[in-house]
C-alpha positions, 0 to 999 in steps of 0.5 A: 149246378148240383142240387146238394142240401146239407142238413143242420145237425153234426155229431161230434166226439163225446167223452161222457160216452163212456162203457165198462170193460175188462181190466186186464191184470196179469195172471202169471206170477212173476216169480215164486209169489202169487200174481197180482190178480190173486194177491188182489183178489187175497186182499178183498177177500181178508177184508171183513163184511163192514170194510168190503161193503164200504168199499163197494158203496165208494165205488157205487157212488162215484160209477153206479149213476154213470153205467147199466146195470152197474151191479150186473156188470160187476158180478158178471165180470167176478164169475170170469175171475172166478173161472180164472182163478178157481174161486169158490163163489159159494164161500164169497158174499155179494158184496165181496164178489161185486167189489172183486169184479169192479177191481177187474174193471175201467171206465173207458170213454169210446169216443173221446178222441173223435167221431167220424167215417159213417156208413149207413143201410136201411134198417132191418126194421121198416115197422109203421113207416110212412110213405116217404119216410125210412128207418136207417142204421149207421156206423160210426168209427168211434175213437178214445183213449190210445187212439183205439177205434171202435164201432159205434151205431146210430138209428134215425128216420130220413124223409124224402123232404130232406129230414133227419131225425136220429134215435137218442142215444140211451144214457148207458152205452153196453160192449158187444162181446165174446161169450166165453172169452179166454183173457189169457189166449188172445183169439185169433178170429173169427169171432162172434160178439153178441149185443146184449139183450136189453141193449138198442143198437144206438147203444151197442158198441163193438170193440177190437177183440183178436189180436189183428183188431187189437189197435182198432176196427177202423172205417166199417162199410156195411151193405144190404146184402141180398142172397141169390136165394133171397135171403137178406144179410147184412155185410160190411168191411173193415180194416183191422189194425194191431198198430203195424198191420192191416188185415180186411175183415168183414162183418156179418148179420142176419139178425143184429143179435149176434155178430160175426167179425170174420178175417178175410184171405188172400192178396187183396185182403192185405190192404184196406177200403174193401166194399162189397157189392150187395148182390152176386153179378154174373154169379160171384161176389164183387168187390171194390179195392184200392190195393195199390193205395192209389187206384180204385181195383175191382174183385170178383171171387167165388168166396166171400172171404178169400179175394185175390188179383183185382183189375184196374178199374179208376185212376186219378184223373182230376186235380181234385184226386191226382195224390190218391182215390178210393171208393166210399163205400159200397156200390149202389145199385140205381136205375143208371148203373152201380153209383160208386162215391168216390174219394179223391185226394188233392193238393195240400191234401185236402180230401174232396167226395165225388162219384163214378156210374159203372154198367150194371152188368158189367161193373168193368165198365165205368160209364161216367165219373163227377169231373168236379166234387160232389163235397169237398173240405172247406171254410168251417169243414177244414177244422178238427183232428185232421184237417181238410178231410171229407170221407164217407164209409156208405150212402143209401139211396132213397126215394131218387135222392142219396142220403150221405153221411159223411166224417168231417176232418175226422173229428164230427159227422155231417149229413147230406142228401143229393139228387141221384139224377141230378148227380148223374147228369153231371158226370162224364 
C-alpha cells in the first residue's frame, strides 16, 4: 500500500484578498463633447481645495487601512492619466492629483471565486536551510470577480518529516505590471511585468495583460529550469484564454523581479496543459502536451517558443482515466527516469491524480504507469466549485519523497508528500 501522507492545512479562496487596479473609463468622446475620463477629470479639478481634500479624506478612510501605500497608488495611477490626457501636474495640488487617481481605480478581489491548480519549484533562495529542510515557491491559480483568473504565489519551508509551513501572506497584496503600459492599445505580447520592489513574492500578483490573457492566465506549470551552459532559469507554461481562444504561453525568470509573459508559436501551442522538461535531452527542449484534448503527446523542439507535431506518448488505459488524461506538471527528473504526475478522468467525471516513469534518455519510452490513483476525489475532497476534481500544476521532489500540492474540486489547495520509491514500485 502507498505510503501517502496528507498534511492538515488547506488554502482556500479568500475574498478580503483584494488589490487596486486600473479602472479603465473610456478615453474617446462619443460625440462632439468631452469623454467621460476628461469630464471626470474637469469635475475634480473645479472643485475648490476644501471640497477636494474632503473628498480624498472620504476615499482614505473607507480604502487607505485596506491597500500599500494607498496614497502612492493614487498619484502613481494620476501620472498615467496625466500622460493621457495632457494634464499639467505642475498647476494641480496633491490632494486634487491623489483624488483624480483614485477615480481611475477599483478594488478587486483576486481570489474571491476560487483558489486551486498549484505548481511549486525550489525556491531561488536556499539561504540558512538546515539539512533536510527546503525553501519553496508555488503558484496558484487565483480566481475573482467575472471568472478572471490570475497568478498568485506562496513561499514556505517543507522538511523531509513530512512538514509544511508557508510564509504569511503580507496584509497588503501588489499587481506585477507592465511599465509604460498604453490603456488605449491592448498589447499583443510579449510582455515583461515587473514585482514591485517592496513587495515578497507571497504578495505579488500577475494579472492578465494582452489581449489572448484578457479572460485569464490559467493553470501556471513552472520548472527549474537548467541551461546547458548551467545557467539556471525559471520557466512555466500557461494557458491564456480571451474568453473564446486558448493560446500557451510561457513565463520566463532569472531573477523574480522582472518577468517575461511570452506567446508560444505553432500547432501545438493551440492548446492547452504544455509542461516543459527542465533541461534539454538529446540536445532540445521537450515538451509534454495533450493536443487532442485526450492523450498525453510528447514535443521536442529546437526553440523554446515555437512547438509543432508531437508524437503519441500515453493513452487512457484504466478506468480511472478512460474520459480523458493529461500531465500534472513538469517531468521530474529521479533516479528511476522522468516521473510524470499524470491526471486522468473517470466516470461521473470524477478527476483522480496518478503517475507514469519514461526512460531517462529517451522519454518516448514509457517504462511504467500507476494502475491505480495516487489521489483521487472523494468524501469531503468532492465538494466545492466544481465538484470531484483533484488537479495539480507541479511536484517537487525532496529528499526521496515528492512533495505535491494539489487543487481540490477547484475551490481550495491541499498538500501531500509521497515516497518517490514507494510510487514507483507500484507502477507497471
Amino acid at each position: 500500500m502507498l505510503d501517502l501522507f496528507n498534511h492538515s492545512l488547506r488554502l482556500r479562496a479568500d475574498p478580503s484578498r483584494v488589490v487596486v487596479r486600473p479602472f479603465h473609463i473610456a478615453w474617446a468622446s462619443n460625440g462632439s463633447g468631452p469623454s467621460r475620463s476628461e469630464r471626470l477629470v474637469s469635475e475634480v479639478l473645479a472643485m475648490s481645495p476644501g471640497e477636494a481634500r474632503a473628498e480624498l479624506e472620504i476615499v482614505l478612510k473607507d480604502f487607505e487601512a485596506r491597500h500599500w501605500q494607498t496614497r502612492r497608488v493614487f498619484m502613481t495611477r494620476y501620472d498615467e492619466i496625466e500622460g493621457m490626457l495632457g494634464l499639467d501636474g505642475a498647476e494641480i495640488g496633491d490632494e486634487k492629483r491623489q483624488l483624480i487617481g483614485a477615480y481611475f481605480c477599483h478594488e478587486y478581489s483576486y481570489a474571491a471565486a476560487a483558489l486551486m491548480n498549484p505548481s511549486a519549484v525550489p525556491h531561488y533562495d536556499q539561504t540558512g536551510m538546515p539539512a533536510g529542510s527546503m525553501r519553496i515557491l508555488m503558484s496558484l491559480r487565483a480566481v475573482g470577480e467575472g471568472h478572471i483568473s490570475s497568478v498568485a504565489f506562496r513561499e514556505g519551508i517543507i522538511t523531509d518529516r513530512n512538514e509544511l509551513s508557508l510564509a504569511p501572506e503580507p496584509p497588503f497584496a501588489t499587481a506585477a505590471d507592465a511599465r509604460e503600459e498604453d490603456e488605449e492599445t491592448i498589447p499583443e505580447g510579449p510582455v515583461t511585468v515587473y514585482r514591485h520592489r517592496d513587495s515578497t513574492l507571497s504578495g505579488t500578483v500577475i494579472f492578465p495583460i494582452t489581449k489572448a490573457q484578457s479572460n485569464g492566465l490559467e493553470d501556471l506549470r513552472i520548472c527549474h529550469f537548467t541551461h546547458d551552459d548551467g545557467e539556471e532559469e525559471w520557466i512555466g507554461t500557461y494557458t491564456a484564454y480571451n474568453g473564446s481562444v486558448i493560446q500557451s504561453e510561457l513565463m520566463r525568470t532569472r531573477d523574480w523581479r522582472s518577468i517575461d509573459l511570452v506567446p508560444m508559436t505553432g500547432g501545438a501551442s493551440r492548446n492547452k496543459g504544455m509542461a516543459l522538461f527542465p533541461r534539454k535531452i538529446d540536445g532540445r527542449y521537450m515538451m509534454l502536451g495533450r493536443q487532442d484534448g485526450e492523450n498525453i503527446f510528447l514535443h521536442a523542439s529546437d526553440d523554446i517558443t515555437h512547438w509543432e507535431g508531437g508524437e503519441l506518448l500515453i493513452k487512457p488505459q484504466f478506468p480511472w482515466e478512460l474520459v480523458q488524461m493529461g500531465n500534472c506538471g513538469p517531468p521530474i527528473e529521479v533516479d528511476q527516469g522522468w516521473l510524470v504526475l499524470t491526471h486522468g478522468v473517470g466516470a461521473m467525471r470524477k478527476y483522480s491524480i496518478g503517475a507514469a516513469l519514461l526512460d531517462k534518455n529517451d522519454p518516448s519510452k514509457v517504462l511504467a504507469r500507476s494502475k491505480t490513483p495516487l489521489l483521487a476525489a472523494a468524501d469531503q475532497d468532492r465538494e466545492g466549485y466544481v465538484p470531484n476534481v483533484v488537479y495539480t500544476c507541479g511536484a517537487i521532489k525532496h529528499g526521496d519523497k515528492l512533495f505535491i500540492p494539489y487543487g481540490v474540486a477547484d475551490s481550495s489547495v491541499a498538500f501531500a508528500f509521497v515516497p518517490i520509491n514507494s510510487l514507483i514500485e507500484q507502477m507497471d
